[in-house]
C-alpha positions in Angstrom: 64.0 165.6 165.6 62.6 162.2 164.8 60.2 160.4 167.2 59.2 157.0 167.4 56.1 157.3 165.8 58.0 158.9 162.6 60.5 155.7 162.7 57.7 153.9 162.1 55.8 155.4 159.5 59.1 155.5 157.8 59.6 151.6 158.5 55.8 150.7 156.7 56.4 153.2 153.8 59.9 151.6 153.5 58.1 148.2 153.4 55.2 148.9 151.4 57.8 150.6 149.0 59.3 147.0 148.5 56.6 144.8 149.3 55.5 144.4 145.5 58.7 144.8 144.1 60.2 141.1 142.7 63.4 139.8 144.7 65.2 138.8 141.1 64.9 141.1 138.1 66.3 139.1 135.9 63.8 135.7 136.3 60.5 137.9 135.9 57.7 136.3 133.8 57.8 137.4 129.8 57.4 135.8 126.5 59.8 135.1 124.1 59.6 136.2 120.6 56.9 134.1 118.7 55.8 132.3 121.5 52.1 131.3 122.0 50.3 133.7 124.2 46.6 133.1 126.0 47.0 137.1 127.3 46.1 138.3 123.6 43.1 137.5 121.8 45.0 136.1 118.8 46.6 133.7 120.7 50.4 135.4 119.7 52.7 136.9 121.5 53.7 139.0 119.0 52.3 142.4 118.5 51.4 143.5 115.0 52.6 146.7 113.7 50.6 149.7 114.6 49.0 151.3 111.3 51.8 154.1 109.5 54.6 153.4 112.2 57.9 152.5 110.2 61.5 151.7 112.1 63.4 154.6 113.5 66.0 155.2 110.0 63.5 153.6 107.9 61.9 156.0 106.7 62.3 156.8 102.5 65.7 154.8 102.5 65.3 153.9 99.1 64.4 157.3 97.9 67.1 159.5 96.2 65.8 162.5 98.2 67.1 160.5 101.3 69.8 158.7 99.9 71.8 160.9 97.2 71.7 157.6 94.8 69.8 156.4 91.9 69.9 152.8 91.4 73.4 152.4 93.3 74.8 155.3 91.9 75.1 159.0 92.9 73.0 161.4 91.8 74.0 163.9 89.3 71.6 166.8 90.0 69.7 168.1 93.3 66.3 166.3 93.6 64.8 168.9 94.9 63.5 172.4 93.4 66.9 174.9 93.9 65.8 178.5 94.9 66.9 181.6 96.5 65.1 180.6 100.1 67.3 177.0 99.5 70.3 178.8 98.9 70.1 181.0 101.6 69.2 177.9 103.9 72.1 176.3 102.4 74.2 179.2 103.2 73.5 179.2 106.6 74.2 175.6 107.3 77.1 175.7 105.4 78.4 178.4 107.6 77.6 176.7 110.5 78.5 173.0 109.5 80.9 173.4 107.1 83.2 176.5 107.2 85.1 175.9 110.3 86.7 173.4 108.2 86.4 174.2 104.7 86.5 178.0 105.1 83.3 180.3 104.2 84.7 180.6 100.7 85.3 177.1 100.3 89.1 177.2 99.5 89.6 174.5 102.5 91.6 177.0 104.9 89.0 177.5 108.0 89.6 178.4 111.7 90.0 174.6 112.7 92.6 174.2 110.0 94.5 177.8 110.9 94.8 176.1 114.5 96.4 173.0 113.1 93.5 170.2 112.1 94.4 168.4 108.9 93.2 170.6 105.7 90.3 169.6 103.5 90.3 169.7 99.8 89.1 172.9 98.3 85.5 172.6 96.7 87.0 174.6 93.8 89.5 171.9 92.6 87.9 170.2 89.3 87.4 166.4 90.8 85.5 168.3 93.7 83.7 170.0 90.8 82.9 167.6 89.1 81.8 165.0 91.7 77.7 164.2 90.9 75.7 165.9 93.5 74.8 162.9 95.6 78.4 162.5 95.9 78.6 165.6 98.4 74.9 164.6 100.0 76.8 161.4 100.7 79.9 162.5 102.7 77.6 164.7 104.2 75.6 162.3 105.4 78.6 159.3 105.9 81.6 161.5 106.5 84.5 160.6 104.9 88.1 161.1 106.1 88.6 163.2 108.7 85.3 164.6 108.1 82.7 163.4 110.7 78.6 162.5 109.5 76.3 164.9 109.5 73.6 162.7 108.8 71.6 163.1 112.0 72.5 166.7 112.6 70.9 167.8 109.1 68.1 167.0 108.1 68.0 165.1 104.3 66.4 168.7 102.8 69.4 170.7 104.7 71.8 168.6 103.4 70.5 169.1 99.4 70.8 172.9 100.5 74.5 172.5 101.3 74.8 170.7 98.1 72.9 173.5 96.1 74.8 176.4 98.2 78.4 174.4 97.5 77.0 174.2 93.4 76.9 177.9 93.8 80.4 178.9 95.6 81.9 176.5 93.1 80.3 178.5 90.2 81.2 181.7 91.5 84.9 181.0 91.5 84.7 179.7 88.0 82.0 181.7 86.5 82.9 183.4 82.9 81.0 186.5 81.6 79.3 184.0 79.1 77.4 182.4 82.2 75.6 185.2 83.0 72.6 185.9 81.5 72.5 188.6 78.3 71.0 191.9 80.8 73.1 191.2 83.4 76.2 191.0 81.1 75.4 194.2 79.6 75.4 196.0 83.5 78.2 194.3 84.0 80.4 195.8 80.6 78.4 199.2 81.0 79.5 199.5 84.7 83.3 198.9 83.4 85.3 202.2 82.7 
């Protein structure tokens, strides 16, 4: 139940509330860009930069790590050191990103596509194969098709390990006994009956 003396206390909170608030938004006092300003010491009203800020998407743009080029064009090997723990990452996101679509094996015949989205090329094709690394870091990163970016769901490092990962699905559908090196090919033929 609300008494008179709460009407009131709600009526000078409701005022002091709106009391310093200005009637019209839009015409509040501000300076426009490069305009002389008495507020800052320098006399600008321009702020500099603040020491090792850079602009959101600016970071390493030019860099191949970041872009998958070298001088305008793709590049044709991972930039980065290819291990087991980046082909396992690699793996992972490739199962998560990629293989709804493109199918854990790469062949192009995932769930989405069972269930009636347009099919993909398989990686195993020899364009696909022969496509320069940056070329896949690229769609990854651009999309291209039907294929939506992934550019700011995977990081630039993520998207190498796809690469790396896709190097090595390609090569194990294409592998020949002469890829293999000389101990493993001999536990290979001694295992055969």
């Amino acid at each position: 139940m609300r008494t008179p003396w709460h009407q009131f206390a709600f009526g000078i909170a409701l005022f002091a509330c709106t009391a310093g608030c200005h009637r019209d938004m839009r015409d509040q006092p501000r300076y426009e860009a490069q305009e002389a300003s008495d507020f800052f010491a320098n006399g600008q009203a321009d702020r500099p930069l603040i020491a090792g800020t850079v602009a959101r998407g600016q970071l390493d743009a030019q860099d191949e790590v970041h872009t998958g080029k070298v001088s305008g064009k793709f590049s044709k090997q991972i930039p980065i050191p290819v291990n087991r723990e980046l082909l396992e990452r690699g793996h992972e996101r490739f199962n998560i990103y990629c293989s709804p679509c493109h199918a854990r094996t790469g062949a192009g015949d995932g769930i989405i596509v069972q269930r009636g989205f347009r099919k993909p090329p398989t990686l195993h094709q020899e364009r696909l194969r022969q496509a320069p690394a940056g070329h896949y870091f690229d769609v990854m990163t651009h999309g291209f098709g039907a294929m939506p970016r992934y550019g700011a769901q995977l990081t630039a490092r993520d998207r190498w390990a796809i690469v790396a990962y896709i190097r090595a699905l390609q090569l194990s559908q294409h592998a020949t006994l002469d890829d293999l090196p000389a101990d493993n090919r001999d536990q290979l033929t001694k295992e055969q009956p």
